[in-house]
C-alpha positions, 0 to 999 in steps of 0.5 A: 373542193368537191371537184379538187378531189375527184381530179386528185382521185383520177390522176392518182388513177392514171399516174401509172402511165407516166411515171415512173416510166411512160405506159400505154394503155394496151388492153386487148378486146377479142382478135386484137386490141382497139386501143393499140390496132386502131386508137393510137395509130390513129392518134399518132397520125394526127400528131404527126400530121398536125406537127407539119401543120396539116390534117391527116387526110389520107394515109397510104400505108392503111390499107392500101390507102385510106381516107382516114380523115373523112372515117371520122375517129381520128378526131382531127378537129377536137379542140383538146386533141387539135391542141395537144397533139399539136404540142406534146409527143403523141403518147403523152398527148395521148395519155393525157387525153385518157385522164382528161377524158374520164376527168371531163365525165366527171366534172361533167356528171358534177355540172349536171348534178348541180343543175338539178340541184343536188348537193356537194355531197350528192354531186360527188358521189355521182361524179366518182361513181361515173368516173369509174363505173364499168362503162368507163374504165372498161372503155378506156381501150375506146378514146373516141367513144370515151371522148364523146360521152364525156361531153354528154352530161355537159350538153344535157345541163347546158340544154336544161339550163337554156330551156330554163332561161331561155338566152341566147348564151346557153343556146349558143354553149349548146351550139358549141358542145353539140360540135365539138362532140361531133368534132370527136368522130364517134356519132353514137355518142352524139345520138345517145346525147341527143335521147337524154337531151331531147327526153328531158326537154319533152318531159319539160315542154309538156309540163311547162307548155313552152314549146318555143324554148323546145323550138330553139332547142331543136334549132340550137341543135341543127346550128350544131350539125352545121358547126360540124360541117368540116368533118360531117361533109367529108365524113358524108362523103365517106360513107356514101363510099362505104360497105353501108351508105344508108345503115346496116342491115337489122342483125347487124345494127343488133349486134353485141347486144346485152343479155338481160342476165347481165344486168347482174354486172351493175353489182359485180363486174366479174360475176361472168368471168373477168377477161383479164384471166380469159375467164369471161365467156367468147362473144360467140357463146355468150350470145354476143355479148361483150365484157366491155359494152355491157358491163354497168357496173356502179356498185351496191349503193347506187342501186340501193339509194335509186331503188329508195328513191323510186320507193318514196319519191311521190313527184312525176320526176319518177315516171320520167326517169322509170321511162328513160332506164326501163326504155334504155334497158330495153334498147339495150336488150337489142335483138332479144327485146320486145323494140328489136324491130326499131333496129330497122329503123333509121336512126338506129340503123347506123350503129351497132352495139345496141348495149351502149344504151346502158349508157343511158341507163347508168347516168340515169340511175346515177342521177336518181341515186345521187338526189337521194343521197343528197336529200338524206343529206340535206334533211338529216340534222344527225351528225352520226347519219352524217357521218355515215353517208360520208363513210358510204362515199368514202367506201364507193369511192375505195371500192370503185377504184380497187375493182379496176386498179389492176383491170388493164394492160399497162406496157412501157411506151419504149419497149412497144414502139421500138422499131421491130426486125421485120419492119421493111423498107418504106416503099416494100408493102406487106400483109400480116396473117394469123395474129387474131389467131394467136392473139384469140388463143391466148385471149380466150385462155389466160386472157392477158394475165401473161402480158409478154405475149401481147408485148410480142404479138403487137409488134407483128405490124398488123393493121393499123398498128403499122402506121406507128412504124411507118410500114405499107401494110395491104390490110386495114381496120377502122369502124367502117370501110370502103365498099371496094376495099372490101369487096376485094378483101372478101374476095382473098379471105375466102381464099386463106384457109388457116388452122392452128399449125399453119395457113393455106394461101390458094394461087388465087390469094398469091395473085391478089396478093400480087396485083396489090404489090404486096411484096412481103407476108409476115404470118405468126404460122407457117405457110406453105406455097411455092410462091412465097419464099421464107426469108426470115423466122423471128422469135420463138414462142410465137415464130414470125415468119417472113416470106417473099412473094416472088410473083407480086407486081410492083404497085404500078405497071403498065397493063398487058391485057384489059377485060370489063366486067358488068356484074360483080360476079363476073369480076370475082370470076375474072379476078379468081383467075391465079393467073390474072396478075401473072399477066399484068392483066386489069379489070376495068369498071365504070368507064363510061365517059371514057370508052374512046380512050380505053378503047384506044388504049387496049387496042395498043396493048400489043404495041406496047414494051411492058418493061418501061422503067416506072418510078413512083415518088410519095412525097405526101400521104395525099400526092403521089408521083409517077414517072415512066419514060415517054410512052409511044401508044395510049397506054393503061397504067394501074396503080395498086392504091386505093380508088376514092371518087376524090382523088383527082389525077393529071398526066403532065399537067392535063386532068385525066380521068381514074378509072376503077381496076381490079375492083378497088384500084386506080388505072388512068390512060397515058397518052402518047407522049406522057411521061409523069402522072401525079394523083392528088387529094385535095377533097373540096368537102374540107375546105367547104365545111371549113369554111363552114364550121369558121362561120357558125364558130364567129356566130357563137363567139359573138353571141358569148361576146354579146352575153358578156357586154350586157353581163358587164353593163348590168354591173356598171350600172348597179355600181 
């Protein structure tokens, strides 16, 4: 009954998005919007890809090529995303997943009560609390990190329960829920599972002295990262070829911590300002908080009834769990606590947003705060004590839902997912410059108060969004990227100058643009350079203008000049040239292994007729073709798409190697002769963690098959 309700209560929450019409959740954080620039493209790549029976490995309109798979958040592998994104239209899958995902927290949050022996009054007010607690229903922009806590309690109440009883069966449910919430792709969520599941078992192993059912614990856990192989392999792989392969740095892993004043949040959510309004204060000068990440809100009665509870309760329960919320307040603290240096410290290195903690601390003190409801309940033989605690929990429930009814930004699925005017040509790449700036100056202001604004702005094909079109955009936006992708990106940041009124392209930003087969420039302010041609100007309150880049290269030519660099600095060096793509030029690294044919093949460059008809044929995401007519000399051909070590190339059927160019592109060596090179991505890492994953899957489905057929015999005999 419990359980009925708190569905009833979060759909009643959610059926705003489907009916009457179709409503995408759209809420923007600071320079744009998580849930539209990344959640839902990314989601949407999966439907697409699973509806032609495939994985979403690579997208070549993200960036300029994106292993967007082995990223991890697109959650490829999730069995409710692998089930409903398979059958349903994406924005209902996605929707769906939305409510599923707060229902799944909840239900979760009531599974893990019940273990602890709480009662049905007990566990129905933690449950509703955590479904719609700050931390929940402010991340609703977040899928991924939504997906991932919800299979927290489950894990910790399944890991309780398999200490308890110590079989085979719950170690195995144990096995299965730590890889599906790895399966999600947002391994912060797996690393604050594990400091609640891990905490509780020492707490326990210390008082039982059973440090056996610890050992299975930890082996349940290592078979779990196993299980996982499938997308930890590829996942590994990309983060050897990422910005920071062995963690951030300690400011960054400190980032967006919370400001202890914001512990405030847990009674009123908005005491700040609310970000709805633009009220609540910009990251920047509120030492880097922010609204979404630290607010914990639960509510009055939660903290009175925890604050009771820590007052009267006698048992050692009380130091585990004063440990567990002042420990992860302080976490949370980040880079103003008295642990800041424990974000030099791998594991803690690998994340940022030190704030996400408070997740701990809210569940924590849910927990606390339920049992003594529950106790009151339970001792209490008054019907009008009894009535009202069901009064509290009625008015925690009404209170709860009212804060955040109205929070979010809601726009009709049609109106943001028609085709805008300015979407090119499949094969034509653009970049689009100066949404954050629009987007921050009317964030900051009216916050989205205004929605017609936003309604605009996310049309403006900004990276990712622009996968939902099926644009070819030069920018990307992800949780992590790849090292040269930035490295070259860095470098054309530092060459746009932009301002309120309008933005400054340098020749040497025209000639990256231009190296990168960026054909159009979407900017929401004008720009002014002579390489770029205005050739359209949509809308009013924010004018988008359309420029030509009338120097971009097309995304292959054949190089007419080749240089090397040792450092990185000589390749900035090279690269801040403007004339560099004029030229047809390319900057070759790592080429060791294959000086012989370079070498060759720039001693022909003089040879060579540059105006060779080139056609490039994308009939994948993950296989593109390129045909040119037989070339006379060895000839360097580059192709403006990402270089990822797994790409494999062949030209007319021969394997050749693909060698970086200009820091972040492909270049491979045509021989004399060859007319057709296909570059392929077939990353053996999914295939092996597949296999993998299959393997410790069939275990688990042995032990749960096993654990059944000596349920049933015990049965049979005592009939």
């Amino acid at each position: 009954m419990a359980l009925s309700l708190l569905f009833c209560l979060v759909l009643i929450f959610f059926a705003r998005l489907f009916y009457p019409t179709s409503q995408l959740l759209v809420t923007p954080d600071f320079g744009r919007s998580d849930a539209w620039h990344f959640s839902m493209p990314t989601k949407f790549v999966l439907s697409e890809s699973l509806k032609h029976g495939e994985l979403p490995l690579w997208r070549y309109d993200a960036g300029t090529g994106f292993p967007i798979f082995a990223e991890g958040q697109t959650g490829a592998l999730f069995l409710p995303n692998l089930l409903l994104f398979s059958w349903l239209p994406w924005t209902t899958a996605y929707n769906v997943l939305l409510t599923f995902s707060v229902c799944t927290l909840g239900a979760g949050i009531y599974f893990l009560l019940r273990i602890l022996g709480v009662s049905l009054m007990g566990t129905f007010f933690g449950a509703i609390t955590m479904s719609f607690s700050g931390l929940t229903i402010a991340q609703l922009p977040h899928i991924s990190l939504l997906q991932g806590m919800s299979l927290l309690p489950f894990i910790v109440g399944t890991g309780i329960l398999a200490l308890a009883k110590n079989t085979l069966f719950h170690y195995a449910i144990v096995v299965l829920l730590i890889t599906q919430q790895l399966f999600v792709g947002f391994p912060q969520a797996v690393f604050l599972t594990m400091c609640i599941l891990y905490a509780y078992a020492l707490y326990q192993t210390m008082r039982t002295k059973q440090y056996i059912r610890f050992v299975f614990l930890i082996i349940a856990t290592i078979t779990g990262l196993m299980g996982s192989a499938a997308q930890l392999l590829p996942s590994y792989e990309f983060l050897k070829a990422s910005t920071n392969p062995t963690g951030f740095d300690q400011s960054v892993a400190s980032m967006f911590s919370m400001p202890l004043s914001h512990l405030r949040s847990f009674i009123n959510p908005f005491v700040f300002g609310n970000p709805k309004f633009g009220t609540y204060p910009p990251f920047y000068r509120f030492d880097d908080s922010i609204f979404w990440e630290n607010t914990a809100y639960l509510g009055m009665f939660p903290l009175l009834f925890a604050g009771f509870w820590f007052i009267k309760n006698k048992s050692t329960d009380r130091l585990f769990y004063s440990v567990l919320i002042l420990g992860s307040i302080l976490l949370a603290w980040g880079k103003h606590s008295p642990l800041y240096l424990l974000y030099g410290i791998w594991p803690l290195t690998l994340f940022r947003a030190p704030s996400r903690f408070l997740w701990i601390t809210s569940i924590s003190l849910i927990l606390v705060a339920s049992t003594q409801l529950s106790l009151w309940w339970n001792l209490s033989k008054n019907t009008r004590v009894k009535g009202l605690l069901l009064a509290i929990v009625f008015l925690q429930t009404i209170v709860l839902m009212s804060t955040w009814w109205s929070y979010h930004l809601l726009l009709p699925a049609d109106t943001l997912l028609t085709k805008p005017p300015q979407v090119p040509e499949k094969s034509v790449r653009i970049t689009t410059i100066g949404e954050p700036l629009i987007h921050n100056r009317t964030f900051t202001t009216t916050g989205w108060s205004k929605p017609v604004a936003f309604e605009y702005l996310y049309r403006g094909l900004s990276p990712v969004s622009n996968m939902l079109y099926n644009a070819s955009s030069y920018g990307i936006y992800a949780g992590r990227f790849l090292k040269r992708q930035s490295l070259y990106n860095d470098l054309l940041t530092q060459e746009i100058q932009l301002s309120q009124e309008e933005a400054t392209l340098s020749a040497t930003a025209i000639s990256l643009f231009s190296s990168s087969g960026v054909q159009e420039v979407h900017s929401f302010i004008s720009i002014h350079n002579d390489a770029l041609l205005l050739t359209n100007t949509i809308g009013t309150t924010f004018p988008l203008y359309i420029y030509k880049n009338t120097k971009s290269l097309p995304q292959a030519y054949i190089a007419t000049t080749a240089t090397t660099a040792a450092t990185l600095r000589g390749a900035e060096a090279i690269l801040r040239n403007p004339d560099f793509a004029i030229k047809k030029s390319v900057l070759l690294s790592d080429v060791d292994g294959n000086t012989t044919i370079v070498k060759d093949a720039i001693a022909h460059m003089s040879e060579r007729d540059e105006s060779i008809p080139i056609t490039i044929t994308r009939p994948t995401h993950t296989r593109t073709v390129i045909t040119l007519m037989p070339v006379d000399t060895p000839t360097l051909l580059v192709l403006s798409d990402t270089f990822y070590p797994l790409w494999k190339a062949t030209v007319d059927g021969k394997e050749t190697a693909i060698i970086p160019a200009n820091l972040t592109y492909r270049a491979v060596v045509v021989p004399a002769g060859g007319k057709e090179v296909i570059f392929s991505y077939k990353p053996q890492s999914v295939m092996r963690g597949i296999q993998v994953s299959m393997g410790i899957h069939a275990l688990i489905m042995i032990a749960i098959a096993f654990h059944f057929l000596i349920v049933i015999s015990r049965i049979r005999k005592k009939v």
